[in-house]
C-alpha positions in Angstrom: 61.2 76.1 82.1 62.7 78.3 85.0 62.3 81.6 82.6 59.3 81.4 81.7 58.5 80.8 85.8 59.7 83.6 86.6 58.2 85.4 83.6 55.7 87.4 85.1 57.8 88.4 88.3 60.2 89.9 85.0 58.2 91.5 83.2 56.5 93.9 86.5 59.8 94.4 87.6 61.5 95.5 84.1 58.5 97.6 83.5 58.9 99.4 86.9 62.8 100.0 86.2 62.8 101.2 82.7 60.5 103.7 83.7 62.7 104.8 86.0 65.6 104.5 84.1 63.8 106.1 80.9 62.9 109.6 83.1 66.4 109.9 84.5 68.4 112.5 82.8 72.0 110.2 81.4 73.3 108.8 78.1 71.3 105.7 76.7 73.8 103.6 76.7 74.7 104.0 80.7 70.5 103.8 80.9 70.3 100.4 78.3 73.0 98.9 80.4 71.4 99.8 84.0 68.2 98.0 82.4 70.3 95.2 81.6 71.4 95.0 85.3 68.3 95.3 86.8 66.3 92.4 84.6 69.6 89.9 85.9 69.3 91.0 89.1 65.6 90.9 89.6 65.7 87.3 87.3 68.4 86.2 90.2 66.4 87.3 93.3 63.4 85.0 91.9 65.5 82.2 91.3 67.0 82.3 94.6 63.6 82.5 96.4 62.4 79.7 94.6 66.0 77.4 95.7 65.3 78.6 99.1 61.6 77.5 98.9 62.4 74.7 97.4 65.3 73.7 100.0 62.4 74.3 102.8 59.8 71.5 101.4 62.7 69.3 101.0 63.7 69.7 104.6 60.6 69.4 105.8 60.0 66.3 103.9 63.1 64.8 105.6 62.1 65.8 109.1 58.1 63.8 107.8 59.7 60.8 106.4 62.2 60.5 109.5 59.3 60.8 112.2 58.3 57.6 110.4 55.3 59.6 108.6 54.2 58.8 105.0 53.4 61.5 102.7 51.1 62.2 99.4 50.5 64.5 97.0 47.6 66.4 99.0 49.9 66.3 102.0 52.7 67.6 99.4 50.4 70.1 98.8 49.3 71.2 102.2 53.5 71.8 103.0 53.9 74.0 99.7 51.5 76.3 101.1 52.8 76.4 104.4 56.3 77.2 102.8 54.4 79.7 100.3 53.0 81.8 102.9 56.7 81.8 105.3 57.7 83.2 101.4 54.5 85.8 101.4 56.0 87.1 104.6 59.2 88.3 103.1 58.9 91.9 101.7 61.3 91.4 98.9 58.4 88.8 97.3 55.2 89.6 95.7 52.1 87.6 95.6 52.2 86.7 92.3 56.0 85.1 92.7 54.5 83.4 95.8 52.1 81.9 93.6 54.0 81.2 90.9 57.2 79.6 93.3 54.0 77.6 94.9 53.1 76.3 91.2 56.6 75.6 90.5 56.9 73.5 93.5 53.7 71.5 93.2 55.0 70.4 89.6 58.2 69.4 91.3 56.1 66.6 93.6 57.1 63.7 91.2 60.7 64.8 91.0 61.3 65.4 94.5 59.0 62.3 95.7 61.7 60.0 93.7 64.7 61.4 95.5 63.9 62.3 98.6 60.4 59.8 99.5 
């Protein structure tokens, strides 16, 4: 389910490096494997953004539930954007993973209400 989050964010930043790659003068296989390494590392940076995300809602959640505060989905959903835009602000991230992390963390609500609400 994580890949195909991250699918888009992939697929923009493969395109951009095999183009690159592609119109640099070296052997294909040094310019396959450079692809290779590329796509992992921009498949890590995504997941890590969306750990990190994640980790902030859950924090924040605590700090909620031990000022005594109840919280809901809409409320859930109000602190995903919050966390989204602190995400938008980081020059590594495009809009579209910001959305996409923001999706992926509204489907988490049930999963993270049971552990952590």
């Amino acid at each position: 389910m994580k890949d195909n989050y991250f699918k888009g964010f992939l697929v923009g930043a493969a395109i951009g490096a095999v183009a690159g790659l592609l119109l640099a003068p070296q052997s294909g296989d040094k310019t396959r494997e450079e692809i290779k390494k590329l796509a992992l590392n921009a498949k890590d940076k995504a997941q890590d953004k969306y750990l990190q995300a994640r980790k902030n809602v859950e924090t924040k959640l605590l700090e909620i539930k031990e000022a005594g505060k109840k919280i809901d989905f809409e409320g859930y959903k109000k602190l995903v954007i919050q966390v989204v835009d602190e995400i938008k602000n980081d020059s590594d991230v495009t809009t579209q993973t910001a959305k996409e992390i923001g999706a992926k963390l509204n489907s988490d609500w049930n999963e993270i209400k049971s552990s952590i609400l």
